[in-house]
Structure formats: C-alpha cells, structure tokens
C-alpha positions in Angstrom: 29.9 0.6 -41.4 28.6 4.1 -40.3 28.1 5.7 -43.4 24.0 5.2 -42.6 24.9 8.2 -40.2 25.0 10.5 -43.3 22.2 9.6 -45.0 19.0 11.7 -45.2 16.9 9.9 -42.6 19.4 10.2 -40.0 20.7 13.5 -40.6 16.8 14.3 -39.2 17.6 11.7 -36.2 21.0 13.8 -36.1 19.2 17.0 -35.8 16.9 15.8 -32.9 19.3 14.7 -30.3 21.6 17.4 -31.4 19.3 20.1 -30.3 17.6 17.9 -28.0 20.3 17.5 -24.9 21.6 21.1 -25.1 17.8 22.5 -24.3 16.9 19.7 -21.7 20.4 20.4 -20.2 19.6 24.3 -19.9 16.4 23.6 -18.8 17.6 21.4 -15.8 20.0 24.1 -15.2 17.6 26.5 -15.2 14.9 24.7 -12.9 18.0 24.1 -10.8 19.2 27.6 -10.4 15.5 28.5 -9.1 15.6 26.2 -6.5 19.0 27.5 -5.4 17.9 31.0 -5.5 15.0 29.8 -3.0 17.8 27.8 -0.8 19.5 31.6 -0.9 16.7 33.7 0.0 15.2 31.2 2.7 18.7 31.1 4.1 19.3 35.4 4.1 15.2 35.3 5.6 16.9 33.6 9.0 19.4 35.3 9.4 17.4 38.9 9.2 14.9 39.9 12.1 11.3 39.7 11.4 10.1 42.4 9.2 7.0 43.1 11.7 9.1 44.1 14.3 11.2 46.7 12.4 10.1 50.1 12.7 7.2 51.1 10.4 7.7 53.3 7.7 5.2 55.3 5.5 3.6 53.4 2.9 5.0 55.0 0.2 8.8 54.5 1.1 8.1 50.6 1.1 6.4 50.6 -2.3 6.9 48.5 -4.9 6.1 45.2 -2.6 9.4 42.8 -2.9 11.1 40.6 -0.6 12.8 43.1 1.4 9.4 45.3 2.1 7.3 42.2 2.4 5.6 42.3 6.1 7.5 45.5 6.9 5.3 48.1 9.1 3.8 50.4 6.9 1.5 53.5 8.3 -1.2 55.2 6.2 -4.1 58.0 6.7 -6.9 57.9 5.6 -10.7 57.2 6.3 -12.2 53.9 5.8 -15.2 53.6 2.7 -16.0 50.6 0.8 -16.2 46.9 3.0 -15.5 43.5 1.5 -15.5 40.0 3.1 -12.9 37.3 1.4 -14.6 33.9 1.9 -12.4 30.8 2.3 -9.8 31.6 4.1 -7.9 29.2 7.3 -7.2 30.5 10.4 -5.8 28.4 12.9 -7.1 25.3 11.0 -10.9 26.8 11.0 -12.5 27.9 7.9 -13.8 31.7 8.1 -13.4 34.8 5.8 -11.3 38.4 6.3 -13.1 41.6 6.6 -11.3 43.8 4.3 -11.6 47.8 3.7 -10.4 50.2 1.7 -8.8 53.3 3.2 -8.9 56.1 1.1 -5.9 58.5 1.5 -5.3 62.0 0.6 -3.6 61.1 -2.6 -7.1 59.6 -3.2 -6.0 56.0 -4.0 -7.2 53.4 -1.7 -5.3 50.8 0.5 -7.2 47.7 1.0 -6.9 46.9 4.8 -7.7 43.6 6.3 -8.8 44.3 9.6 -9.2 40.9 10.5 -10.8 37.2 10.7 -13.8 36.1 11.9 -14.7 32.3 11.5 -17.6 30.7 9.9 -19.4 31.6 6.2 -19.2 34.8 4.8 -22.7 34.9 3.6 -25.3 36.6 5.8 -22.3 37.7 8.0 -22.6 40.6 10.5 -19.0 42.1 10.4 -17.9 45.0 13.0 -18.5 48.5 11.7 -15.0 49.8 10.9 -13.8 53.4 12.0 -15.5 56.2 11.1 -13.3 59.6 10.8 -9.8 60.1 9.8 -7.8 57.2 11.0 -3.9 56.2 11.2 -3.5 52.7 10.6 -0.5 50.9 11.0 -0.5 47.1 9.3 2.2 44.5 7.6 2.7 45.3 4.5 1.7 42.5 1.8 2.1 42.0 -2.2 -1.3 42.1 -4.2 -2.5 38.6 -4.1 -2.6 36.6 -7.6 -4.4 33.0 -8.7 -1.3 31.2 -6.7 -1.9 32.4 -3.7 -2.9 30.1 -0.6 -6.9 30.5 -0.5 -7.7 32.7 -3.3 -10.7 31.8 -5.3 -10.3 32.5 -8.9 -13.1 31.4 -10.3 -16.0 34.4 -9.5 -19.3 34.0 -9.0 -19.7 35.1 -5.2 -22.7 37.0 -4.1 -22.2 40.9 -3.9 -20.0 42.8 -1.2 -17.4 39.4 -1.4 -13.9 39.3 -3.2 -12.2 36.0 -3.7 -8.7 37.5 -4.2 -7.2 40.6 -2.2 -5.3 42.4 -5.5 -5.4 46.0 -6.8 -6.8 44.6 -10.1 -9.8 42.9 -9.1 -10.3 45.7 -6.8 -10.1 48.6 -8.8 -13.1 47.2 -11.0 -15.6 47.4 -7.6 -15.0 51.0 -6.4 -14.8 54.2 -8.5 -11.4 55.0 -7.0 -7.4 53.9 -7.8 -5.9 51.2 -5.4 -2.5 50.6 -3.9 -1.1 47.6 -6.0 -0.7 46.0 -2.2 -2.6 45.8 1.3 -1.9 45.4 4.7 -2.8 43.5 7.7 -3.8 44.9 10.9 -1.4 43.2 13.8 -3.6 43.5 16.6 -7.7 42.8 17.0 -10.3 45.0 16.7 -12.9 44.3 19.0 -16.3 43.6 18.9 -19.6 43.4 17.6 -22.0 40.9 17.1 -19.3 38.9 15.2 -17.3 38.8 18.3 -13.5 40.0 18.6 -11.8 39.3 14.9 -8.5 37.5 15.5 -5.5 39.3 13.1 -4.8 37.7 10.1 -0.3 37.2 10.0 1.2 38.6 7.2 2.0 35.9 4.9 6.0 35.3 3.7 6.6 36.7 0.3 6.2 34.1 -2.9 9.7 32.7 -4.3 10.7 32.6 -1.1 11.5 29.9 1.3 11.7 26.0 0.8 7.6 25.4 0.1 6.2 23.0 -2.4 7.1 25.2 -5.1 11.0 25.2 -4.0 11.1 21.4 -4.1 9.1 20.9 -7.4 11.6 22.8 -9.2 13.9 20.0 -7.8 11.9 17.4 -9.2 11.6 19.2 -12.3 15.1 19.8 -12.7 15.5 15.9 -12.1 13.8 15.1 -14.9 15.0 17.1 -17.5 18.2 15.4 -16.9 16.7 12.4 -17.0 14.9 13.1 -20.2 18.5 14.3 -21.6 20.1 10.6 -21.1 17.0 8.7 -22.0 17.3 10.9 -25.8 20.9 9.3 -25.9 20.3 6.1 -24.8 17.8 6.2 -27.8 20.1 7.5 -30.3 23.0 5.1 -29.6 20.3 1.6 -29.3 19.4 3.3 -32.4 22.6 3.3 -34.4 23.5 0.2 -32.9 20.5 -1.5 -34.2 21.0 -0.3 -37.3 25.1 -0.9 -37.6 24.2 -4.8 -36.7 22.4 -4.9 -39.2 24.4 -4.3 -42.0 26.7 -6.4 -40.8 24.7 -9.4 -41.0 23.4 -8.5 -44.7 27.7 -8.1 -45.5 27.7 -11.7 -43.8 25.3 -12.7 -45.4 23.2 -14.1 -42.8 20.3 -11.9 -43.9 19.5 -11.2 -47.4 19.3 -7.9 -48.8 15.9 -7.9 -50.5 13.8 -10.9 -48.5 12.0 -10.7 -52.0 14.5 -11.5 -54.2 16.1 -14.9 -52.2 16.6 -17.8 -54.7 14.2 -20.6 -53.4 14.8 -24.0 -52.2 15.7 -26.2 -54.9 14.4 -29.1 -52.1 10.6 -27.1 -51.5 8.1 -29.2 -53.3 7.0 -27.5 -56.7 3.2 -25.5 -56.5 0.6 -27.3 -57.7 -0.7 -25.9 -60.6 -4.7 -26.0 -60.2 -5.4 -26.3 -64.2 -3.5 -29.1 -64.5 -5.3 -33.0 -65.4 -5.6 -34.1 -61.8 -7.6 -31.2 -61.0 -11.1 -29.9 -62.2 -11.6 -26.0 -63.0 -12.0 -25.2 -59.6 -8.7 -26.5 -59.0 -10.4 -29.2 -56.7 -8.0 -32.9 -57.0 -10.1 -35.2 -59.1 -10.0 -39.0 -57.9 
C-alpha cells in the first residue's frame, strides 16, 4: 500500500522533510544555545564587582573592548581638539544629547570622550568649552557603538558638528586623524557654562550580555523553529495518510480509478439527440 512512497513525486516530498527537521532542529538548538550563553554571562556579571570600581588601567592594556574590559577604568593623555554633540539620547527619562571630544594622544590616534549630558535639542546648543592643555582623563571604557545600539541614529542627515553614532568608523571620516575603535565616559560632571553642569552619562553594559529583549527573542525564536519542525511532520504524515486511504478505496472499489472511464447507468434516461424528428434544426422540441 506504500509503494506511492517511492515514486518520483514523493521522493521530492521525501527530500523536503528529510532535510527539513534536521536544519529547523539545529537552528532551535542554535537560537537556544545563545540564550543560554546570555543566562551564563548575566549570571558570571553578578557575581563579579562592578567594572567602574576596579582600578583603572591604561587604555591600551584594556584594548580590544569585550566583556571583561567593558566599563573598566581606563586613563589616557592627551589634549582635547575636535567637539561633537550626539542628539537623541535619554537621560534619566529626559531627552538631551552628549557632548563628545576627541582626545588626541601621543600615539596621535584619538579617543572620543563623552564628557557628558546636557538636556534639551542639540541644535543651536551652547556646550561648555572643554580643557585646553595636556589633560589626564580617566573614563569607563565602552565598545564602538553600532546601528543596534540604544539611541543611535543611523540614518544621517544631521546638521554639521553632530554625530548620531559614537563609533571609530563614522568618526574617522570627520577628523583628519586615526580613532580608538572605543570611547569612554567621564564618571563625574564637569561644571558649568551657559549650559549648566552636564550630568555623566553611565557606561552602558556590554551587548550579548544580560537577559534584555534580545536574550528573550532568541527564546521565542528558538520556540518556533521547533514548532516549525513538528508542523513539517505533521504535514508529511496527513500527507501519506491521505494518499494511502486512497488507494485503498480505489482496491475496494468504492472509488473508480479513472472518474472518466465509469460505465454509465443503464437506468439514466438516454440524451436527446437534437437532430432527431421531434426537434427542428435548432434542436428546439416541435409541438
């Protein structure tokens, strides 16, 4: 009864599920091993002390940025040049922008600095004058921020002097000078000017870590590859079974092979034939 399985239709019906549940099962077992890597790292982040209170380091012991460097202390030298302002970014549930500078150091690449918040629209703003002279600054150490990132504004067209994403690679095209793939965050306010005391901006955890949105989407995702895996067997066996019933009611035969070749019903009433007497040669009865 289940020789249809070898035929050339459903050897392609075969194929399909055969390669089908082996990928939808690896990637629900992949989706599921990222969200228990985050469980992992969210768990070892608790246990450790905060990275801003362990002692600061020079920047370039703590480079490359990863989870372990991420918001350490990290000093640098250098002397402030270029000045930025990074619209769209929440402080304390208020809408404001960062005041961001590059430091150049003696190894003449940059660090971008964010010397702090101030509330309020970027454009038109009157920031505090930063530094001037040789300056030591000692900020949380943060990864280069990319189109994922909470408040960064991908999409360009801001006025001149403004940045919508704090990364070395936007950077680098607005100042004649190499950047620090990174930047840092000044802990404590600088005061003044006409644009009042800017409040520090935290350092932000590092991405991949922690149970976010992100953490909990790979969950859901991992949930329904699963599900996609049984719904693509469910199918294949309503399938067969569909098609094994029916062979078995054309071997019993309650349902002809070929509709088109039944014998007819010696009882139906003949067809009339329109050319015979009774009818004229439109085939319309004649009384």
């Amino acid at each position: 009864m289940y020789r249809f399985l070898l035929t050339p239709r459903w050897w392609g019906i075969n194929l399909f599920v055969v390669l089908a549940i082996p990928f939808c099962v690896f990637m629900g077992t992949w989706q599921l091993g990222r969200f228990e890597d985050r469980v992992q790292s969210h768990e070892q982040a608790e246990k450790q002390p905060d990275p801003s209170t362990r002692a600061a380091k020079p920047l370039d012991e703590l480079l490359p940025v990863d989870k372990v460097t991420s918001g350490r202390p990290a000093v640098a030298t250098g002397t402030y040049a270029d000045q930025f302002l990074v619209p769209g970014r929440t402080l304390d549930d208020r809408q404001g922008f960062y005041v961001l500078n590059m430091l150049r150091t003696d190894s003449g690449k940059a660090l971008p600095v964010v010397r702090g918040w101030l509330p309020g629209s970027a454009t038109g703003a009157r920031v505090p004058a930063a530094p001037e002279g040789e300056v030591t600054v000692t900020g949380d150490l943060q990864a280069s921020e990319n189109s994922r990132s909470d408040g960064v504004n991908a999409r360009g067209g801001l006025p001149g002097g403004q940045v919508g994403m704090i990364s070395a690679a936007t950077l680098v095209n607005l100042v004649p000078y190499d950047v620090y793939d990174a930047w840092v965050t000044l802990p404590e306010a600088e005061a003044g000017g006409t644009g009042g005391a800017m409040k520090p901006v935290p350092a932000a955890a590092p991405e991949g870590s922690g149970l976010d949105l992100k953490a909990f989407q790979n969950l859901g995702y991992t949930g329904e590859w699963f599900v996609f895996a049984g719904f693509v067997l469910f199918m294949w066996f309503r399938l067969v079974r569909r098609e094994a019933e029916a062979l078995r009611d054309i071997e019993l035969g309650l349902v002809p092979e070929d509709p088109a070749a039944a014998p007819e019903d010696p009882a139906a009433p003949a067809p009339e034939d329109p050319a015979s007497p009774d009818r004229d040669a439109a085939g319309t009865p004649v009384r």
